[in-house]
C-alpha positions in Angstrom: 0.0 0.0 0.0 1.7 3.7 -0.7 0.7 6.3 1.6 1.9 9.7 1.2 3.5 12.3 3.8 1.5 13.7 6.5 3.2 16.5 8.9 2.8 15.2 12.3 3.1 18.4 14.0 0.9 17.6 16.8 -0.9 15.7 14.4 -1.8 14.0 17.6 -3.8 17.3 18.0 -1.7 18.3 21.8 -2.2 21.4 23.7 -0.1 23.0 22.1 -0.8 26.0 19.8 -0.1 26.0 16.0 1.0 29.5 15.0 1.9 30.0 11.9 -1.2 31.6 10.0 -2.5 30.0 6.2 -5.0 31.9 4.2 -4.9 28.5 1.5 -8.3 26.8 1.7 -8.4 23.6 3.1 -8.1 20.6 0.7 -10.3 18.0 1.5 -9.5 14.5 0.2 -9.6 13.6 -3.9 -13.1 11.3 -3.6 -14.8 10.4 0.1 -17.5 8.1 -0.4 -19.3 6.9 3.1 -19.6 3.0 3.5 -21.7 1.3 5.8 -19.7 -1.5 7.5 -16.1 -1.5 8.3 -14.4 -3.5 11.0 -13.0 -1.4 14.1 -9.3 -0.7 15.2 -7.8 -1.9 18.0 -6.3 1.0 20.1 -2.9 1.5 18.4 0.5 0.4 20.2 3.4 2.3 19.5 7.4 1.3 19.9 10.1 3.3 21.2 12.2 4.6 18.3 9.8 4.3 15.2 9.7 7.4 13.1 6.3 8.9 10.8 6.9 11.4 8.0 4.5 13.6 6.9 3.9 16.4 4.2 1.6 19.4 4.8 -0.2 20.4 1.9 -0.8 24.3 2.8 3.3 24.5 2.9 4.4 23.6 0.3 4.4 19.9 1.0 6.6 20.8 3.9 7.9 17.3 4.9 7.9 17.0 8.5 9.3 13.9 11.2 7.9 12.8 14.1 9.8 10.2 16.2 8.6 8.3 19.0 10.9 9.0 22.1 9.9 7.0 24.7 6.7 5.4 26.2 5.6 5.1 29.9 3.0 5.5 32.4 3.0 9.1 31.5 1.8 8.6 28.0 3.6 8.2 24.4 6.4 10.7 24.2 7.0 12.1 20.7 9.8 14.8 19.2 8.7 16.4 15.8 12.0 17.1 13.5 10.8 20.9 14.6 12.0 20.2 18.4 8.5 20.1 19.7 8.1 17.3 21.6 5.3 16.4 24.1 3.1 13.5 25.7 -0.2 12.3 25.1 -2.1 9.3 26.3 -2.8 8.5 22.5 -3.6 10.0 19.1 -6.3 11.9 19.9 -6.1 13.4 24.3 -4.3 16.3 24.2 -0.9 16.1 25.7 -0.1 16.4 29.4 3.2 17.8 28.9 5.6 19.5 26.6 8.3 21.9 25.5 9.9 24.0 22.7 6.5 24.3 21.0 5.8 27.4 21.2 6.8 27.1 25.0 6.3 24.9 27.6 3.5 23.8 30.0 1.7 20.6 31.1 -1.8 19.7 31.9 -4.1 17.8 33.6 -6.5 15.8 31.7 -9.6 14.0 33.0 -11.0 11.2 30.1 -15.3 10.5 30.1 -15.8 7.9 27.5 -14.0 6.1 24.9 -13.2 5.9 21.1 -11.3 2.7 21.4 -12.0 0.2 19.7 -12.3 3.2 16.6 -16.2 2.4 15.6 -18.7 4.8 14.2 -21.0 6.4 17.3 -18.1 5.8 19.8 -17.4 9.0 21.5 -14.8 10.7 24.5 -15.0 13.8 26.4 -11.3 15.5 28.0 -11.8 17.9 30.6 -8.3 19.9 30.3 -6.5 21.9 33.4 -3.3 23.0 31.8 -0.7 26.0 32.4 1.2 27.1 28.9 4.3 29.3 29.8 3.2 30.0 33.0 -0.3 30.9 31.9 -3.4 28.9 32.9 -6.2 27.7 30.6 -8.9 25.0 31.0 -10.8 23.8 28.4 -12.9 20.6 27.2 -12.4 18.7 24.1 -14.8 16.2 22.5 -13.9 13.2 20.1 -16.5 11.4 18.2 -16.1 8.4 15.0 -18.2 10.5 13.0 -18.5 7.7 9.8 -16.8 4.9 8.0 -15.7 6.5 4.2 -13.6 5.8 1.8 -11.2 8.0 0.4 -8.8 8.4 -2.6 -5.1 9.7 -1.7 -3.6 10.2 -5.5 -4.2 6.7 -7.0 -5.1 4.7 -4.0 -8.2 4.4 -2.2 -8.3 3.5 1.1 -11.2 2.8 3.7 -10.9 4.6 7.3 -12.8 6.2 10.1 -13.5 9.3 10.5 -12.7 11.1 14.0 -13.4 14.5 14.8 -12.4 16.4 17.7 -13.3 20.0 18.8 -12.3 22.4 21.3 -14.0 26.1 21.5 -13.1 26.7 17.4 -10.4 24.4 17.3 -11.4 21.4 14.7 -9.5 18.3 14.4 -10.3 15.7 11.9 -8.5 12.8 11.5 -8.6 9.7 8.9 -7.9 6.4 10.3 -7.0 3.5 8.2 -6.1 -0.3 10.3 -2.7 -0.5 8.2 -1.1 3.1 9.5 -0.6 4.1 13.1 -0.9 7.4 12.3 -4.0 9.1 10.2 -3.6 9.2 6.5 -4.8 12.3 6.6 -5.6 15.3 9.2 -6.6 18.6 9.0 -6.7 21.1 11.6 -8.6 24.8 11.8 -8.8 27.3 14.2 -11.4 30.0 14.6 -12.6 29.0 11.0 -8.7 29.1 9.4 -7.3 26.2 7.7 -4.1 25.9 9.6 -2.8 22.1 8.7 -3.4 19.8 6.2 -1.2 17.2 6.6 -0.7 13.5 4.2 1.1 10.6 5.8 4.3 9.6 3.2 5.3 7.0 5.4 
């Protein structure tokens, strides 16, 4: 199966703020065609030392690394090629620690619900109580498998889920695929800006 770059920069959707502004509209992928069964994925297991490339489309086709540090109790540990590195329980919670993106803080994050096994209707709720550069926020960010769909990625098609996650404007989407640890695609806006569209490459 080819699957092209995807910029991972907090991909995982983290705390952490993306800055740099985009007026380019968002892409959205080449055909998405809804299907009505498709079997769910297992929460995903990561290993210390494996690497994900990524390109964002609204740079460019900026190509961009993210490398998985370390994992513990604390959570999956990852440094982008950037020097942003930060913790998160899995793809989708926002982090509960990090540094050098765009400053450093940590959180505390309280999970209602569950996505895992990834399967349309399943749903989670994160109650956030974090401090960025000495600042405190809170916040709440909801997760939902929104549908099954198929989707065309230059000459392949592949069938994933469909997660979205939202906090006050802040829109996540993510597509999942069973072969890729990472989402084949996701696309992140704030306050109604396109701010990431990123393709996995491998």
């Amino acid at each position: 199966m080819r699957v092209k770059h995807l910029s991972t920069m907090l991909i995982i959707g983290s705390t952490v703020l993306l800055t740099a502004c985009q007026t380019t509209q968002l892409k959205e992928p080449e055909s998405s065609t809804v299907i009505e069964a498709l079997s769910p994925i297992d929460k995903l297991v990561f290993t210390a030392g494996e690497s994900f490339t990524f390109k964002d489309l609204l740079k460019s086709e900026e190509l961009v690394t993210t490398k998985v540090l370390d994992i513990s109790d604390s959570g999956i540990r990852f440094l982008e090629s950037g020097g942003c590195e930060y913790t998160v329980a899995d793809l989708f919670s926002p982090a509960t620690a990090w540094k050098n993106c765009g400053g450093s803080g940590s959180a505390k994050v309280v999970s209602e619900g569950n996505l895992w096994p990834l399967q349309v209707g399943n749903s989670v709720s994160y109650k956030i109580n974090g401090i960025h550069n000495g600042q405190s926020w809170s916040g709440t960010r909801v997760c939902s498998v929104e549908s099954a769909q198929n989707i065309q990625v230059d000459t392949e098609s592949y069938d994933t889920f469909k997660v979205l996650c939202k906090r006050d404007r802040r829109v996540r989407t993510f597509y999942m695929t069973a072969s890729q640890k990472q989402p084949l695609i996701f696309q992140y806006s704030k306050n109604g800006q396109d701010k990431t569209h990123q393709q996995l490459v491998y």
